[in-house]
C-alpha positions, -999 to +999 in steps of 0.1 A: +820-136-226+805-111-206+808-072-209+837-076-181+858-098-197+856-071-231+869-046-211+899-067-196+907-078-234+895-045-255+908-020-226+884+004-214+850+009-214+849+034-241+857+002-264+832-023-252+801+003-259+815+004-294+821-030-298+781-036-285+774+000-309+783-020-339+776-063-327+750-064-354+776-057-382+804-076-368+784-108-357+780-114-395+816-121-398+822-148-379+814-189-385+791-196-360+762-174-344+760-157-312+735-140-288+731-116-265+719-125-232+714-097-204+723-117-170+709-088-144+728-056-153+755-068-179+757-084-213+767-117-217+774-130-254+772-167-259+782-185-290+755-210-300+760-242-310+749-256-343 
């Protein structure tokens, strides 16, 4: 998912740096682990598979 597809489903911009602000904490949550890749200027996160 990259940083443009957060926007379309979070909404604005505003809400994707916060989402990124606070990955670390959030990431723990979930099933299955994911990285960050930086593809030239935007973030892409990827879910790994096990």
């Amino acid at each position: 998912m990259t940083e443009a597809d957060l926007e379309t489903l979070l909404g604005n911009p505003r809400r994707v740096r916060a989402f990124s602000r606070h990955f670390d904490e959030l990431v723990v949550r979930v099933p299955f682990r994911v990285r960050i890749e930086t593809t030239g200027v935007m973030k892409t996160y990827v879910k790994e598979s096990r």
